[in-house]
C-alpha positions in Angstrom: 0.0 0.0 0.0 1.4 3.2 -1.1 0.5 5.3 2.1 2.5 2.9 4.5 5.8 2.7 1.8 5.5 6.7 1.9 5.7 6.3 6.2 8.5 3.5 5.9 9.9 5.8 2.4 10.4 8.6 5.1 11.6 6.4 8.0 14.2 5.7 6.1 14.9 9.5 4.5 15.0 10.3 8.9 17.7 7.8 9.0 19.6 8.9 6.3 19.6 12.1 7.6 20.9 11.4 10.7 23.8 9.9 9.2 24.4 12.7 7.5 24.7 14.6 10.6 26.5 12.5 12.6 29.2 12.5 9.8 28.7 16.6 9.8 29.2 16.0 13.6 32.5 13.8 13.2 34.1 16.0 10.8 33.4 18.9 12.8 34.9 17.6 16.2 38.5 16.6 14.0 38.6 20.0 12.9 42.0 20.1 14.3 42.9 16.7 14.3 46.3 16.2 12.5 46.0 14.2 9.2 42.2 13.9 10.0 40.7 13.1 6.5 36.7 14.4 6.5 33.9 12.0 5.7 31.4 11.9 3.5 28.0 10.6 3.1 26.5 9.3 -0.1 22.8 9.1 -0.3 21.5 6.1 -2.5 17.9 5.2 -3.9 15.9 2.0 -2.7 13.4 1.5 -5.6 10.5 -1.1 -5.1 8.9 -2.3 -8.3 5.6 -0.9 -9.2 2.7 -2.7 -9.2 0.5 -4.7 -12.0 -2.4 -2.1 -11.5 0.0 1.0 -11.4 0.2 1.3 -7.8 3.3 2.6 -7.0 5.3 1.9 -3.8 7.9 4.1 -2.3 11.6 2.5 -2.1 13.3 4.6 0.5 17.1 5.7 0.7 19.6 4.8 2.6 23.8 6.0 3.4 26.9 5.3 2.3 29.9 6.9 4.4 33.4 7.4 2.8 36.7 9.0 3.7 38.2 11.7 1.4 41.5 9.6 1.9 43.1 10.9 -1.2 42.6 14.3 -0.4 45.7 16.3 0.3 44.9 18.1 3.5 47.6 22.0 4.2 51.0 22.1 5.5 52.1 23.6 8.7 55.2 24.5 10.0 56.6 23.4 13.3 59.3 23.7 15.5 60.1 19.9 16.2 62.5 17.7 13.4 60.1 14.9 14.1 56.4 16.5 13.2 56.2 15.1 9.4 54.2 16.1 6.5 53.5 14.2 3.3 53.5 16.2 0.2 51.9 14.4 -2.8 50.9 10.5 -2.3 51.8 8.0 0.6 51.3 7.2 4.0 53.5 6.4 6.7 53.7 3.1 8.1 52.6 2.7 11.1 52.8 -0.2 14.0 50.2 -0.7 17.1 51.1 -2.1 20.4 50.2 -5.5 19.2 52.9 -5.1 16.1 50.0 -4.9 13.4 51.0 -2.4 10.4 48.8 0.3 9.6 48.4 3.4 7.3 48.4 7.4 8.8 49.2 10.9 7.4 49.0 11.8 11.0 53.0 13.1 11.3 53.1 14.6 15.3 56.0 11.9 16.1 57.0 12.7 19.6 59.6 10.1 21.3 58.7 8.2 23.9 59.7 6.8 27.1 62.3 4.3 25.1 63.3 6.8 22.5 60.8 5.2 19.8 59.0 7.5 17.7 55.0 7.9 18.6 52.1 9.8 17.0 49.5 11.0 19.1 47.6 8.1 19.2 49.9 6.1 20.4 51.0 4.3 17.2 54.8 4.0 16.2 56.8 5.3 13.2 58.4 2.1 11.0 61.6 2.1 8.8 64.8 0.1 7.9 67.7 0.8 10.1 70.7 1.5 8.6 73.4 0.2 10.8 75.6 -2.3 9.7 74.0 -5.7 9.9 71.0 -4.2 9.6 70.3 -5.8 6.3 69.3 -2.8 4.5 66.3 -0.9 3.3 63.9 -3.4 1.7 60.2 -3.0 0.3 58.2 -5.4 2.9 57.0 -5.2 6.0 59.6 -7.7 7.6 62.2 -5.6 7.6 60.3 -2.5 9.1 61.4 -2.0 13.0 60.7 0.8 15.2 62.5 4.3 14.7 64.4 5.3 17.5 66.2 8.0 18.7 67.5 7.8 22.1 70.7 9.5 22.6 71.4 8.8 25.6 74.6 6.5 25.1 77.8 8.0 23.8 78.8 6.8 20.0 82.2 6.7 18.2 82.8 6.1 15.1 86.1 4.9 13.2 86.9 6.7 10.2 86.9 4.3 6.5 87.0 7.4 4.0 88.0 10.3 2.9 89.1 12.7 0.1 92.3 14.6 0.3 93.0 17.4 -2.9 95.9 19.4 -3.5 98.4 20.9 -6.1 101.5 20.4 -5.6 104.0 22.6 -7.2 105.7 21.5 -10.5 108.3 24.0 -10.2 109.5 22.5 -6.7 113.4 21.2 -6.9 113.4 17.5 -6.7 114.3 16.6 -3.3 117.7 15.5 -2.0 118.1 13.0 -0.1 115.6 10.0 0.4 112.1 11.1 1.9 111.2 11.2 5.4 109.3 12.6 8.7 111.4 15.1 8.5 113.1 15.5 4.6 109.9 16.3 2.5 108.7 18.7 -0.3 105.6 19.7 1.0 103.1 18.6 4.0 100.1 18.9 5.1 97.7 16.3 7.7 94.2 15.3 7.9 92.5 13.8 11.6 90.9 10.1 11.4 89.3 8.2 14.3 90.2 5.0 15.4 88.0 2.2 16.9 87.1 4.0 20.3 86.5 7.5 18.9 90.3 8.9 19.5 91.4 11.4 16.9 94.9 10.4 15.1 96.7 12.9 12.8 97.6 11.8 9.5 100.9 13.7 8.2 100.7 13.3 4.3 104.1 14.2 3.0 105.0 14.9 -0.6 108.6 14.6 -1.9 109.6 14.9 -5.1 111.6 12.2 -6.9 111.6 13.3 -10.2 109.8 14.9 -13.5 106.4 14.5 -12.8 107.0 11.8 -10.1 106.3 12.2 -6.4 106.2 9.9 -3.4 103.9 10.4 -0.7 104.1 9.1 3.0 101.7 9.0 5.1 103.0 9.3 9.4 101.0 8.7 12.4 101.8 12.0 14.0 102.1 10.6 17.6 104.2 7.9 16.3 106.5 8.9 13.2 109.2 6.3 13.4 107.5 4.6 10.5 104.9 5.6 7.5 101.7 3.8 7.8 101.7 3.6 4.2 104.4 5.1 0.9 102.9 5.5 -2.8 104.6 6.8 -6.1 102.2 9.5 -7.2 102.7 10.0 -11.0 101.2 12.8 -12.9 100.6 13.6 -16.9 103.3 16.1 -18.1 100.2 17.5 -20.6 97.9 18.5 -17.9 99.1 17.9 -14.5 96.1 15.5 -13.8 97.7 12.4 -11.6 97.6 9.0 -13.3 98.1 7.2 -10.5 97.2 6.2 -7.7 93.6 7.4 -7.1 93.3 6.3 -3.8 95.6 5.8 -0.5 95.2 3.0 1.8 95.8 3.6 5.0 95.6 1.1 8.1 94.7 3.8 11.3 96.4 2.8 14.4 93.6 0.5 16.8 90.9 1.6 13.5 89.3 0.4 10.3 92.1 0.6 6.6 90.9 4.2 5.4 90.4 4.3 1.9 91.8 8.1 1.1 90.8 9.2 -2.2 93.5 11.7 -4.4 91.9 11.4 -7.7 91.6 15.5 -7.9 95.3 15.9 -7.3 97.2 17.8 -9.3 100.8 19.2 -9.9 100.9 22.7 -11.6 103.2 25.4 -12.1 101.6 27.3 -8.5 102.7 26.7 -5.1 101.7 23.7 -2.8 97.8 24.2 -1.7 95.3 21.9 -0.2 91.9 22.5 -1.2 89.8 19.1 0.1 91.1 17.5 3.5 87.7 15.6 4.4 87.7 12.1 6.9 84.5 10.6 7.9 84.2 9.1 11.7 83.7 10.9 14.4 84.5 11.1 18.0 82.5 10.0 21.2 79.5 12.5 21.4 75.6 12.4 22.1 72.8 12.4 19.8 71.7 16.0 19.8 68.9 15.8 17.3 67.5 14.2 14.3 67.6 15.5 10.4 65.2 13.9 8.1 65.4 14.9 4.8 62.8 14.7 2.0 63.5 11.0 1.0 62.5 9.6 4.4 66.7 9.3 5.4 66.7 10.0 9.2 70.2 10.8 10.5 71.5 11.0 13.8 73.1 14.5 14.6 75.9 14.7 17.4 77.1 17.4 19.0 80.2 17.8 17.5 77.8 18.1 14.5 78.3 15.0 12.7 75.3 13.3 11.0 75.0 9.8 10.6 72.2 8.2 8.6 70.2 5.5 11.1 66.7 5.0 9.4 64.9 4.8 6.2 61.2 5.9 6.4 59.2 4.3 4.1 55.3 4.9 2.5 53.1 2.7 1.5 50.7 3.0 -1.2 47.3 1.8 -2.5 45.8 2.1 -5.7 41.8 3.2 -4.4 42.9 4.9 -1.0 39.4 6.3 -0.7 38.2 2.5 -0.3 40.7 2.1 3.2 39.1 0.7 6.2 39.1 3.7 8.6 40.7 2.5 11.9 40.3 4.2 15.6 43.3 6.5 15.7 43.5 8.3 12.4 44.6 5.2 10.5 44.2 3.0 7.7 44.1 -0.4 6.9 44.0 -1.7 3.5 42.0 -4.5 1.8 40.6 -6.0 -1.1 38.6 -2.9 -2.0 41.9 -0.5 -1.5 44.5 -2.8 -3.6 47.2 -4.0 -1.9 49.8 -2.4 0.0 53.0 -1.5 -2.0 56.2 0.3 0.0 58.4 2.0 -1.4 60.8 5.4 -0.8 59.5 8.9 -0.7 60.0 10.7 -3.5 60.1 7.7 -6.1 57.6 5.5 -8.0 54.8 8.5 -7.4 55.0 9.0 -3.8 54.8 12.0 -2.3 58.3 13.2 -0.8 58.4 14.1 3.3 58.2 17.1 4.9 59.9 17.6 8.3 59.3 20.5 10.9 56.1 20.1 9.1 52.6 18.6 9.9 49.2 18.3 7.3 46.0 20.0 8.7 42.5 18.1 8.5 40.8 18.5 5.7 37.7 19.5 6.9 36.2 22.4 5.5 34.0 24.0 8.5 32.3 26.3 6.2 30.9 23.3 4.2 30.2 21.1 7.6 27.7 24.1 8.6 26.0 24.6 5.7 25.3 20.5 5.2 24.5 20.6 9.0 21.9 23.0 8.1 20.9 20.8 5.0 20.8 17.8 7.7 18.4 19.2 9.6 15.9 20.4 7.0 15.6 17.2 5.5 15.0 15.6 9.0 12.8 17.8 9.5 10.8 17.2 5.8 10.7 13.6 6.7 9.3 14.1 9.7 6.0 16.1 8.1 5.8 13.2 5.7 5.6 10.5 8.5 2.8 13.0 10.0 0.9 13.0 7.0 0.8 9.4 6.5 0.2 9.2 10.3 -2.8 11.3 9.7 -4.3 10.2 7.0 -3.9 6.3 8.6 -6.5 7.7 11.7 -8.8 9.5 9.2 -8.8 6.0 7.8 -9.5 3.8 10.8 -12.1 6.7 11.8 -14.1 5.9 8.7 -13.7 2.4 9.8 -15.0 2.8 12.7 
């Protein structure tokens, strides 16, 4: 009967209705919730199928309530290295107590009481370490761990590289004598650390031997008596590029063999000048703070103002991120609707890149909420006439019943 599928019709239309406001009502309570992505509710027709004698039955509607997941939200600045921003596509990856993965854009990372890296919601920031051993940065979620960045414990570093450039002077008088600590062309030093963070001067003499030909020793400065390692440097008479060798190896006192790279060197009619004396390592010194640059590389920075790369942080992608299942604490999970999850590094294979010092607003558009809280609440309100009416017109008819 037509007059009780117009009561049920706006039943339904009530209910509908009331979705709509309660998603009016959640979007305007995130307001300010960091990453918060607004909702939406889509209203669809139920149609029943009309009768043999033309009666006609009313279907109804009823709700369908999606997150604007795709939807790039503003970017704030901060004061803190660890608030993070995603500009463009991705999500960072995300671990509960229980150690099950999850999606967020919600970037206010504050370390906790172990150091590890937290949102607001308690969830903790995954990536790859990048310590030795480690195993490297991978794409899957087995080799994700927890980012941490306690610096409480002091950390030394033994040197395994550097770069040392100069020109040495191809007008210099071939040296008399043979070379030594103390019978030499030209000198100059560059500091390396051993195993335990102790700084050892490296005296790199230069004597020349002949036309183009010069022999290099490198001294322990503390103890001289003999060269940690002696190379024949030999240079092209056209240009004054060297030939050979590009690289010095040099086996540090208690440390690692540093490989010192010379390839820039060069021997030109001007007098003896370094311009590169670089050594990697570093000695014993706190964790101060953290940089994290664009491609999700987090390093360690010391006070002594060395930075050392400990984490990768990773997003993870969907194909439909609009279909995600919306999980308590601003997070996503994905699933068959989404697409699988696919990981990869910011900045690369369309994800977006990562902002730090930086977090991304809620979407939510308050202007919009008001005006559909407005919309809500008429609609309720039309629905509720139509139930009168049918209410009505149902006593009019028992009455004549009666």
């Amino acid at each position: 009967m037509g007059l009780f599928s117009a009561m049920n019709a706006s039943i339904s239309g009530m209910a509908s209705q009331a979705n709509l406001l309660a998603t009016v009502s959640e979007n305007i309570s995130n307001s300010n919730t960091t990453g918060y992505k607004q909702a939406e509710t889509l209203f669809r027709d139920i149609v029943d199928a009309m009768g043999a004698t033309g009666d006609y039955s009313a279907g109804g509607v009823n709700t369908l309530t999606r997150y604007n997941v795709a939807e790039q939200g503003g970017l704030t600045g901060t004061t803190s290295a660890t608030d993070l921003a995603i500009q463009g596509n991705g999500f960072f990856l995300v671990n509960n107590s229980n150690g099950a993965t999850f999606l967020s854009r919600a970037g206010s990372f504050v370390a906790d009481g172990t150091g590890n890296l937290v949102n607001a919601a308690g969830y903790s920031l995954m990536g790859y370490s990048l310590a030795a051993g480690a195993g490297g940065i991978t794409d899957s979620l087995a080799g994700l761990t927890a980012i941490n960045i306690n610096g409480a414990a002091l950390v030394a570093t033994a040197s395994t590289s550097g770069t040392f450039t100069a020109n040495l002077n191809s007008n210099a008088t071939t040296l008399g004598g043979a070379p030594s600590f103390t019978n030499y062309t030209s000198k100059s030093s560059v500091v390396a650390y051993d195993n335990l963070g102790n700084p050892v001067t490296l005296d790199t003499l230069f004597s020349k031997t002949g036309a183009n030909t010069w022999q290099v020793n490198v001294y322990n400065d503390a103890a001289p008596a003999t060269p940690l390692t002696t190379q024949t440097l030999n240079f092209n008479p056209a240009n004054g590029n060297l030939i050979s060798p590009t690289a010095l190896s040099i086996a540090v006192p208690n440390g690692n063999t540093v490989s010192l790279n010379i390839a820039s060197m060069t021997q030109l009619a001007s007098p003896f000048a370094v311009t590169k004396a670089t050594m990697d390592g570093n000695a014993p010194s706190q964790v101060q703070s953290v940089n994290i640059t664009q491609d999700g590389t987090l390093s360690y920075v010391y006070a002594n103002g060395k930075q050392v790369p400990a984490y990768n942080i990773p997003l993870g992608s969907v194909v439909s991120p609009d279909h995600l299942n919306n999980i308590t604490g601003n997070v996503f999970q994905a699933n068959s609707g989404s697409g699988g999850l696919v990981i990869g590094t910011a900045g690369t294979g369309g994800l977006g890149t990562i902002q730090s010092s930086t977090l991304e607003n809620s979407t939510v558009d308050l202007a919009t909420q008001l005006t559909n809280m407005i919309v809500a609440q008429r609609g309720y309100e039309a629905n509720t006439k139509v139930f009168q009416a049918g209410s009505d017109l149902l006593a009019q008819l028992e009455n004549m019943l009666k």
